[in-house]
Structures are given as structure tokens and as C-alpha cells.
N, C-alpha and C positions, 0 to 999 in steps of 0.2 A: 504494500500500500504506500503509494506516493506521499510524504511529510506533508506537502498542500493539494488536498483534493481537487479534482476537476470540475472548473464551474458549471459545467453542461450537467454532470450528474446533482448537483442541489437543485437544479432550474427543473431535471426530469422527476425529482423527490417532487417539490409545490404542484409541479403539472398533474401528477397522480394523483395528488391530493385535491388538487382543485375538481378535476375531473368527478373521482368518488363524490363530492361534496356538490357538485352540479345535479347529478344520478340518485341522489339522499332527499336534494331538494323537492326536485321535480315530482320524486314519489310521492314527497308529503304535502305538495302546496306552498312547500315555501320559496321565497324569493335569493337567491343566491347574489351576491357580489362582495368584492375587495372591499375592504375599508382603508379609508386614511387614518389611521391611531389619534398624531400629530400634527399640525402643520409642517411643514419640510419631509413628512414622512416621503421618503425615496422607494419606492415598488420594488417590489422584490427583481424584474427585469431589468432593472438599473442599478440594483445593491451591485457594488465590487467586492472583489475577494470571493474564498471558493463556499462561505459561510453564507444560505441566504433565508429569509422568514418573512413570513405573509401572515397575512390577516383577511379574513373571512366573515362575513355575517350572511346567518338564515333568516330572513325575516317574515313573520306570519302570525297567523293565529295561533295561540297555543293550546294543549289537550286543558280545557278548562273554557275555553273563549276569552282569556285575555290577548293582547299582542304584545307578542316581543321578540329578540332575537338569539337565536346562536352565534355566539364569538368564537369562532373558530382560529387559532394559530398552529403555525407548523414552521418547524426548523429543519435545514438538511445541510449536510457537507462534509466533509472533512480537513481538518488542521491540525496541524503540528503530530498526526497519527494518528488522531481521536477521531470516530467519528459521531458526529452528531445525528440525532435525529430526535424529533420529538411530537407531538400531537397533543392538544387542549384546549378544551371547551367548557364555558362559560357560559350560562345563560342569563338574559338581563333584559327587565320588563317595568314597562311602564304603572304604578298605580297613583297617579296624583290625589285623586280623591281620599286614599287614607292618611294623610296628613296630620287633621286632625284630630284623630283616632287613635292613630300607632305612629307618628312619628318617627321611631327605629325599633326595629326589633331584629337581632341576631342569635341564630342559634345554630350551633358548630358541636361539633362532637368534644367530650370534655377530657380532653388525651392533650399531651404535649406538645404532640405537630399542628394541633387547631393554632395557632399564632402563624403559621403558615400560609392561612386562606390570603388570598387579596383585600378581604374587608377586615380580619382579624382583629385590629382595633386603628384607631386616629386620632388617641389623646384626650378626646371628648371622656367626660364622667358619663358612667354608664350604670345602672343598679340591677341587680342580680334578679332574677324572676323566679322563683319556684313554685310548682304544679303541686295537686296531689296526687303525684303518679311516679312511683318509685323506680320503676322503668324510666320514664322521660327525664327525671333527674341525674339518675346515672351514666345516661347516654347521652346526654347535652347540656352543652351550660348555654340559658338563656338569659340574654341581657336584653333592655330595655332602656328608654331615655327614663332621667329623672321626672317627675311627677306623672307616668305613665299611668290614668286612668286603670282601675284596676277591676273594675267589671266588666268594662269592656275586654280588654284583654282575656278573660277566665272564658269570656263568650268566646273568640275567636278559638282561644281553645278547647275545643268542645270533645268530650271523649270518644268520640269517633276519629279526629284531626290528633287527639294524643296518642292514639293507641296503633294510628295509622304511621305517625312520624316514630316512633319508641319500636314498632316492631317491623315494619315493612319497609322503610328507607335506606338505602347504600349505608356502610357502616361509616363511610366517608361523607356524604350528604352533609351540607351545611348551607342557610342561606341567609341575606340579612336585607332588610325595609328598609332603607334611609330615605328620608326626607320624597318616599313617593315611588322611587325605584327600587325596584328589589332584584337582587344578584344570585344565584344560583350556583354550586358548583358539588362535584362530586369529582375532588381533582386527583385522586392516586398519587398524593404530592405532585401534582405537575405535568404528570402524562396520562395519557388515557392507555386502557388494560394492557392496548397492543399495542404499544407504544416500542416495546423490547422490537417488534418489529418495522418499525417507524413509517406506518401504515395506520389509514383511519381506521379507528372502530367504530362501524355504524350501528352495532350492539350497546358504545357506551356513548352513543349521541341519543338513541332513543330513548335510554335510561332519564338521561339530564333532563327532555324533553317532556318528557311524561312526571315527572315527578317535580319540575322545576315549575311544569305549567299546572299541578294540581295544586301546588303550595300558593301559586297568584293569583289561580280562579278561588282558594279559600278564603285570601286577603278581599278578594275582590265583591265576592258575595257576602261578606260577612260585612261591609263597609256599605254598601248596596242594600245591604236588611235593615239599615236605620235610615233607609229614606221612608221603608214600609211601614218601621215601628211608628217613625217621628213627621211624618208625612212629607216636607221639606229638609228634615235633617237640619233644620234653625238651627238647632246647639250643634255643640260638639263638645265632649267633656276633654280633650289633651289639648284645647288650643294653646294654653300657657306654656303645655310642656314642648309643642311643636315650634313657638317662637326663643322658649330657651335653646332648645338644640341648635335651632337653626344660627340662633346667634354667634352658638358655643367656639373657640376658636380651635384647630385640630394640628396635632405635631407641633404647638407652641406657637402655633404661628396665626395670623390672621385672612383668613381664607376669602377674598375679593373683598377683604375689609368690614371682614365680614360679613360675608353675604347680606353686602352693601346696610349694616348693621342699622342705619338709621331710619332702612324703610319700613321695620319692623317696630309700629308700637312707639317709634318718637313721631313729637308733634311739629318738629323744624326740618324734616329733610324735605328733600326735590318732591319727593309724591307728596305731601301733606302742601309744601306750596302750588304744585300742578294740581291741587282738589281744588285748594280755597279758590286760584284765577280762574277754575271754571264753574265753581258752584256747586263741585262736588266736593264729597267725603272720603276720607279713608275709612277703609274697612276694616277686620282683620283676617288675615289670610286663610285661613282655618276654616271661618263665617262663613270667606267666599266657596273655598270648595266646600260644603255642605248644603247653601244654595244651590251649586253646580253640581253636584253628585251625580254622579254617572255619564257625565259630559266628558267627553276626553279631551284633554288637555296634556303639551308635549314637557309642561313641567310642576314643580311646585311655587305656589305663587309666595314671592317676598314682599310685595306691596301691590295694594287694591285703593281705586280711586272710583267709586258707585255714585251715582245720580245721573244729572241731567249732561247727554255728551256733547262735545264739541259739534259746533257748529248745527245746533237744534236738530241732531238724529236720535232722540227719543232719549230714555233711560239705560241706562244699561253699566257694564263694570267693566274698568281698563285694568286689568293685573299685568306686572312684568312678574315674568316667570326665569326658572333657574331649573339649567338640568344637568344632572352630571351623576357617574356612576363610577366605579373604582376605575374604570381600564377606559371612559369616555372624557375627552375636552369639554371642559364645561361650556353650557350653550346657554344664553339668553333669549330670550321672547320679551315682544310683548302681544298681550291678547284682548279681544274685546268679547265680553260675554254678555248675551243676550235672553231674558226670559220670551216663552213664545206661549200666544194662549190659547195655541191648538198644537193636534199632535204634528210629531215629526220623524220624518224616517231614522232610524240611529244608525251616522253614516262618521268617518274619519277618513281624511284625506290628507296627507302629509308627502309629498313630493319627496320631499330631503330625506325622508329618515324611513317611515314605515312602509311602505311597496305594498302593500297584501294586495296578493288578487283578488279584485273585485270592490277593493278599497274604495268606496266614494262610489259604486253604480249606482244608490240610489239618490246621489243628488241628480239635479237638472243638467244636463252636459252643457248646456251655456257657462250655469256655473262652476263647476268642476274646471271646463276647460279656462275661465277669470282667472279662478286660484292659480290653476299650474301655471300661467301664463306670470303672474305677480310672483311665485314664486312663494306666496303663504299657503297656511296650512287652514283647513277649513273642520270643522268637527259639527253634529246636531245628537239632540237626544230627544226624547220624549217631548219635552217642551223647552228646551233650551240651544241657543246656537253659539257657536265660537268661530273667529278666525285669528289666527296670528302670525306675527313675521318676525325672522328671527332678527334679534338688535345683538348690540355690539357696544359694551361702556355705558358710554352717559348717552340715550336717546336724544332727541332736543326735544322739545313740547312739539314745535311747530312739524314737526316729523310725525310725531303719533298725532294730531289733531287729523292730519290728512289721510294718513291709514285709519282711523278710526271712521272718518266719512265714507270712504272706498269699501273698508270692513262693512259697516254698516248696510252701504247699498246691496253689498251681496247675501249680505243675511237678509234682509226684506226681498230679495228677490227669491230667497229659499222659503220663505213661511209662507209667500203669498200665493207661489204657484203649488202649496202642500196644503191651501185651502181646498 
């Protein structure tokens, strides 16, 4: 074996892999393509050296009917005599709506190599969770944000969700909630089963899949039952604890300033002057997604601005939003959400991020084709609609006043022809 691998066989290891992972998709519905990690991220067709690594997402509906995606990575080559190969996947899924409900919630196997996962910890203060279930204890340590609502949480876990995670889950199985998104993973320390042959296993892709999308349709339905309990879901009992965390800083450090710390809950930041100049209010975030509930939205909101909108288009609420997950670039929005006083198809359409087949057929293809054209994301539920576009830093006002109009017209265009 040659000291520096040959770079045609790394490039033929991704090709094999991509291939499988094209074949995996297709069977299940799901949408295949490359990710960029990073900005500067360089393609694996352009990586130099005999070393190269890719990146993958499946993106779709998952067993449960949430949406989200497989992160697939793959390494191949050889150096210095070693050679490399590797295989893992991730699964990572949208639940903005539990925010203010569960906050965070991680539960990892409670062995020594759990500091291993990717979400492992980040500094933040965390408080210990225990069940009555002697099984679930011994086999997971569950943590929780500080002042984590504690009936709701006993609900989510309901002895059916205990007895299924304590007896039936990979012995590796670990996943964690933050702030909306929830991460999956069943890592084998870092490769998947076949990895010894550095070859996918589409045996331990369905595993993740299946069990990664039963844990997001539990978060999701259980989050979903108190719009049935509470009609609108008004409250939310962890609002406080959702603006603590969110505030919280991680690795010592202050995370976008804390996730732009002052739009939460103070009375002098930019969103609390962009209410007052338009006569609207701040919200709190929480509030917002439980009015919204079951409305998809691409993140969790740091600041809401509700009343009367710009430029006299009725009522409605401006949140920027924040998304980000252990292994994604954090992304900004902002969003306009709309109540509607008749029903509505429940449609998500997101160009950039979510793909699913069939994503958005049942908007109006005028409108559908607006969005992809703008390049925002459009979402409707029962009676509520959303559009939003991704921002970057400081917005300016006079930026969202005009997306908000634009927004606007295309949501009266979706309620009125769903009359």
C-alpha cells in the first residue's frame, strides 16, 4: 500500500456512497442532495490530497409525519499507510412549536462515552429528570432546562413512550430538543455497524429513521394535544424557562450575543422600538408559538412584534426567528404570521431547506410559484398562514415593512381563493 493513497480511489469510496444513498432515497420518498456544512465549504470534487469527505442530507417526511433530514457523512483514503474510511448519520428535525413546553430535553445513554454524542453538553445549566421507571433510569440520564414545567413533561412521558424508549431503542440511541430542533443519533461512537467495511449500512439508516422519527412525531403530538386540551394553547407553562435557556450563554461564551439577548423580555431593544413606531406590541415568544401551534415555522422565535402591520395589511405577528442545530450554521428569518377565519389546507413550502415531494401541492401554483420565485418560505395550517425570508444580522425596518406587504398579499391571496 502506497504511504499517500490514490485520489481516484477516495473520489470512487463518496461515488459508492452517494450512489447507495441516491437508491435508499428514492425507495423511501426522500429527497437526496450535498450539503454545504460551512460557508467556504470546498466539495469533496475539489478537496486536494488523497483524504476526501462529503456530506449528504435525506430530506422528507419522517415515520411519525414530522419533517426532517438524514445527515449523512462519509470519509475515504489513504495516508501516511492508514487507511481511512468511515460512515454517519444523524438525524435532525424541525419542532418549533415545543418551545414553550420542553425547551430542551436530552436523553443519552448513562455510560461514559455519552459525552461523546455531538449534543453531549454546551455549558448551559441543565437539571437532572427522573421517571418512575427503574428501567428508564438506569439506561438514560435525562436532563432538562431549569424551571422545566413538570407535568407536562410526566405527560410526554407517558408509559407507553417509557417502556418503548427503556426496552426497544439501540442500546446507543440518544437524542436531544433544543430550543425547537431535535437531533437524533445512534452513533457506534462515530460509524455506523459497517463501517469496518466503509460501506453504507442501509440496515442502520433505517434504524435512525424509524426511531429518530417516532421520538419527533411523540414530541410533536404531545405538543399538538394542548391545542385540543386548551383550545388555542393561550398558555404555555415553560415560557420562562424557554427564555432562560434561550438566553443562557454556552462554552463561556456569548452565542450571537446572545441570541440577540435583548429581544427577549427587554423593553429597549430594536423589536420593542420597531413595535412602538408601528403600533404594535411585543409578544413573548412562547405566547407566539402557542397561538401558532401546528403552523410550521423554519425556527424558534426570539422576538415577536403583534398588532396592526405595516402599511395597513390587517393584524397579524412579525417574529424573527433563529435556527440552528449541533452540525447546522445558524440561520435567521424573519416571519409574518397570520390568523385565518376559515379552514386551510396544511401545506409547507420551503425552497432552501425542506424539498419533500409534494411539499406545497396544495397551495395555489400562482402562489407557490410567488414564493419560489422570492425565494421565501410559505407554511398554512388549519387557520393560520406564514411566510418568511431568510435575514442576515440587523434587518433594517424599512426591509421587513416591504416583505411584510409582499408577505401579506400572498397570504390573502391563499385564504381567499380557500374560501
Amino acid at each position: 500500500m502506497a504511504l499517500f493513497g490514490d485520489e481516484s480511489e477516495a473520489r470512487e469510496g463518496l461515488n459508492r456512497t452517494e450512489a447507495a444513498l441516491r437508491e435508499y432515497a428514492e425507495a423511501r420518498g426522500l429527497v437526496l442532495r450535498e450539503e454545504q456544512p460551512w460557508p467556504g465549504y470546498v466539495p469533496a470534487a475539489q478537496q486536494p490530497g488523497p483524504v476526501k469527505h462529503a456530506i449528504w442530507s435525506l430530506a422528507g417526511e419522517l415515520p411519525g409525519g414530522a419533517i426532517g433530514r438524514l445527515r449523512h457523512q462519509a470519509t475515504f483514503g489513504t495516508t501516511m499507510g492508514v487507511e481511512v474510511k468511515g460512515q454517519h448519520t444523524i438525524l435532525v428535525s424541525r419542532i418549533p412549536e415545543s418551545v414553550g413546553y420542553v425547551p430542551m430535553l436530552c436523553c443519552r445513554p448513562d455510560e461514559l462515552m455519552s459525552g461523546m454524542y455531538y449534543w453531549g453538553g454546551d455549558g448551559r445549566k441543565r437539571q437532572s429528570q427522573r421517571f418512575e421507571s427503574a428501567e428508564l433510569d438506569r439506561r438514560f440520564e435525562v436532563e432538562v432546562a431549569p424551571g422545566q414545567a413538570q407535568v407536562w413533561i410526566y405527560q410526554l412521558f407517558s408509559p407507553k413512550f417509557v417502556d418503548w424508549l427503556a426496552h426497544t431503542t439501540p442500546v446507543d440511541f440518544g437524542f436531544k430538543l433544543d430550543l425547537g430542533v431535535l437531533t437524533c443519533e445512534t452513533p457506534q461512537w462515530r460509524g455506523q455497524p459497517g463501517s469496518l467495511t466503509g460501506e453504507l449500512d442501509t440496515a442502520a439508516l433505517d434504524l435512525l429513521l424509524e426511531t429518530g422519527g417516532l421520538v419527533s412525531s411523540r414530541i410533536r403530538d404531545e405538543v399538538l394535544e394542548e391545542a385540543d386540551r386548551l383550545g388555542r394553547a393561550a398558555e404555555v407553562d415553560s415560557a420562562a424557562a424557554y427564555a432562560d435557556w434561550a438566553n443562557a450563554p454556552r462554552h463561556g461564551r456569548i452565542v450571537k450575543t446572545i441570541l440577540w439577548a435583548a429581544r427577549i423580555g427587554a423593553e429597549d431593544d430594536g423589536i420593542a422600538t420597531f413595535a412602538e413606531a408601528r403600533g404594535m406590541r411585543t409578544e413573548s415568544p412562547a405566547d407566539f408559538h402557542a397561538r401558532y401551534i401546528g403552523l410550521a415555522m423554519p425556527g424558534a422565535a426570539t422576538g415577536v412584534a403583534t398588532g396592526p402591520l405595516p402599511g395597513g395589511a390587517g393584524e397579524g405577528s412579525i417574529a424573527w426567528l433563529t435556527y440552528s442545530s449541533e452540525v447546522d450554521m445558524e440561520r435567521e428569518y424573519v416571519a409574518l404570521a397570520i390568523p385565518s377565519d376559515r379552514d386551510l389546507p396544511v401545506s409547507w413550502f420551503d425552497p432552501d431547506d425542506v424539498g419533500v415531494p409534494g411539499a406545497g401541492e396544495t397551495l395555489p401554483p400562482a402562489v407557490r410559484d410567488a414564493v419560489a420565485r422570492s425565494g421565501w418560505g410559505i407554511s398554512t395550517s388549519r387557520r393560520a398562514a406564514c411566510v418568511y425570508m431568510r435575514a442576515g444580522g440587523t434587518t433594517p425596518g424599512a426591509e421587513i415593512d416591504s416583505f411584510t406587504t409582499g408577505a401579506r398579499a400572498l397570504l390573502t391571496d391563499v385564504i381567499s381563493i380557500s374560501e
